[in-house]
C-alpha positions in Angstrom: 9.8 6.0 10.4 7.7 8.1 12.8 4.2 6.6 15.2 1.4 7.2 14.5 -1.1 7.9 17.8 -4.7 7.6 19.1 -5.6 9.4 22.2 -8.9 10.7 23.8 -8.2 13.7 25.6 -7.6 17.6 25.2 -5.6 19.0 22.2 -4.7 22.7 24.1 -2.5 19.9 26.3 -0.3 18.1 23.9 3.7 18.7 24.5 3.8 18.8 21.1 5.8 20.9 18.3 2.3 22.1 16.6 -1.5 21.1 16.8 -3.8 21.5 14.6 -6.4 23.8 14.6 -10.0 23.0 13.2 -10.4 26.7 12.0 -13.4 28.2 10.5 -12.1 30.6 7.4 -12.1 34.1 9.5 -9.5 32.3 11.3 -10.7 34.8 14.2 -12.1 32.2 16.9 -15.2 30.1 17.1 -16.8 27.2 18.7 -15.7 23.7 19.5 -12.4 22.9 19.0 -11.3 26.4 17.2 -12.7 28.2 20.1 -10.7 26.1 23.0 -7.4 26.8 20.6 -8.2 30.4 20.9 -8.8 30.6 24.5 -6.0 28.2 25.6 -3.3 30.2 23.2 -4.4 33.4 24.7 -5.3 37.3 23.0 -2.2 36.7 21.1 -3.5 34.1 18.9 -6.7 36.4 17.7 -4.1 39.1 17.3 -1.9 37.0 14.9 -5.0 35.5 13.1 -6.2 39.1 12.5 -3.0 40.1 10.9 -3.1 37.2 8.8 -6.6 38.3 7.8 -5.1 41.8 7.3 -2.0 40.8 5.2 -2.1 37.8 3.5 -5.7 36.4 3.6 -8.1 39.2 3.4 -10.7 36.8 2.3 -10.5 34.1 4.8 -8.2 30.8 4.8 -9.8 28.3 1.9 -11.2 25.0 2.9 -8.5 22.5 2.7 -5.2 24.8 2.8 -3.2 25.1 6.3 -1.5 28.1 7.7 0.5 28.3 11.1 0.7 30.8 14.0 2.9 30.5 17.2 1.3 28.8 19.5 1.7 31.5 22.4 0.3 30.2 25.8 0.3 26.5 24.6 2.4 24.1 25.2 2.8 23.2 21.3 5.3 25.6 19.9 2.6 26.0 16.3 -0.9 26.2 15.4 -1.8 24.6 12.5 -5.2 26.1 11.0 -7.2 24.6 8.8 -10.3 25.0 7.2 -12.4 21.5 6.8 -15.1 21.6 4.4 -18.9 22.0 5.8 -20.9 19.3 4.4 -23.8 21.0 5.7 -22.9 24.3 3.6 -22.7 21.7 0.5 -18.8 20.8 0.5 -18.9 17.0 0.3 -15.4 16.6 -1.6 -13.1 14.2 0.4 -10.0 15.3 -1.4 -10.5 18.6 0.3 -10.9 17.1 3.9 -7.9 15.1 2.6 -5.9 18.3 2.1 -6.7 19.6 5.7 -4.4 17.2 6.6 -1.7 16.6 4.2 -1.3 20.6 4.1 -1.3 20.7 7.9 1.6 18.1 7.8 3.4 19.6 5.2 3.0 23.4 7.4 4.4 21.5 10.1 7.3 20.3 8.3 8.4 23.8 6.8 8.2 25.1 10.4 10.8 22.4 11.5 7.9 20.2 13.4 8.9 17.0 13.9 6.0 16.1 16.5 2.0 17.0 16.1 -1.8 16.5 17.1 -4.6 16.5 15.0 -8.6 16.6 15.7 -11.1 14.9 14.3 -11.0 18.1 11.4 -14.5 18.5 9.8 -16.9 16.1 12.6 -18.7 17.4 14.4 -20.4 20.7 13.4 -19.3 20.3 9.8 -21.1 16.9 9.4 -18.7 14.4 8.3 -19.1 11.4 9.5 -16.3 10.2 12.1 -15.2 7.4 9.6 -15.0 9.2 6.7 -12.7 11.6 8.9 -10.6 9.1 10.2 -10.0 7.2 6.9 -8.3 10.3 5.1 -6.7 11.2 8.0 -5.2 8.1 9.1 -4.2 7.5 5.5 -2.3 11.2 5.6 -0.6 10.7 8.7 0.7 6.8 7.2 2.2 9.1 4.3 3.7 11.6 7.0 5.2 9.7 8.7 7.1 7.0 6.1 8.5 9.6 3.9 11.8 10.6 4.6 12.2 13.6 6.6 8.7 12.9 7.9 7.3 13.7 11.5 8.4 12.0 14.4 5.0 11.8 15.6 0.9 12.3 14.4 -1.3 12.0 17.0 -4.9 12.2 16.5 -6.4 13.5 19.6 -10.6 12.6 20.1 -13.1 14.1 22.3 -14.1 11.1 23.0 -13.6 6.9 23.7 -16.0 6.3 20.4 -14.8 8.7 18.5 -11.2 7.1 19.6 -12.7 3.4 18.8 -13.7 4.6 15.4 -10.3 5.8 14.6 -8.5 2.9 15.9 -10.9 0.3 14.1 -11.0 2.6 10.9 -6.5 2.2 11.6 -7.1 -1.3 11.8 -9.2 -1.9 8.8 -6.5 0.3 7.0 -3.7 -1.3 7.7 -1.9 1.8 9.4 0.0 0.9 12.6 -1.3 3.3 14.9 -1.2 3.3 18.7 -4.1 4.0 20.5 -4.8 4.6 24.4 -7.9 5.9 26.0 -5.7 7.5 28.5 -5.7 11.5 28.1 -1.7 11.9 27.1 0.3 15.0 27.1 
């Protein structure tokens, strides 16, 4: 059974297998967490996403499915995008936040990932509220990591201490063993 991790600190960082990026669904770059991905990963990363959006997904990445990219300059072998659903834009399904992250697992897994990092997916600009976020997270990464041949590791890393606190108390409140730390961890 794998561990399940709370951290505050910088996802481009993590000496992980793959992280998860909060794309939009050009997959081509964009602000907040998206945008540091792209700038941490390097030109590569656009190039690949471009390709993508050239082959494979000539209309964008869905909300709620997950595709990876090497990770190129990062530490984390993978990128995980996904697209979270915009509440402000009228998507206010949680089983499609839900599927951000139990896609995003299930990527990892078929790329061999045994270790990865997760953001807050869909706070933030999107307009879900940090709870709401945590919940279906932490209740994917519980499933992640106790099924067999499930990751090593899911850590959720936060922006910031509240944003850690809400995870942690929401982990808490759940029932979901989940270590948390201010500290910023690689």
């Amino acid at each position: 059974m794998g561990n399940i991790e709370i951290v505050t600190g910088d996802i481009t960082t993590q000496k992980v297998d793959a992280i998860v990026n909060a794309a939009n669904s050009s997959l081509l770059g964009g602000g907040g967490v998206d945008g540091a991905i792209h700038r941490a990963a390097g030109p590569e990363l656009l190039a690949a996403c471009r390709e993508l959006r050239d082959s494979t997904l000539p209309d964008g990445l869905p909300p709620g499915d997950a595709i990876a990219t090497p990770g190129f300059a990062l530490p984390a072998k993978w990128v995980i995008h996904t697209v979270g659903p915009n509440r402000h834009a009228g998507a206010t399904d949680p089983a499609t936040l839900r599927r951000c992250f139990t896609n995003s697992i299930s990527v990892a897994r078929g790329m061999g990932a045994r270790r990865m990092a997760f953001p807050a997916v869909s706070a933030g600009v999107y307009g879900w509220a940090m709870g709401t976020v945590a919940e279906l997270g932490l209740a994917a990464a519980a499933e992640g990591v106790s099924r067999r041949g499930g990751m090593d590791l899911i850590r959720f890393v936060l922006v910031s201490p509240e944003a850690a606190t809400v995870f942690t108390e929401t982990a808490d409140r759940l029932g979901i063993a989940a270590r948390g730390s201010s500290a910023r961890r690689h």
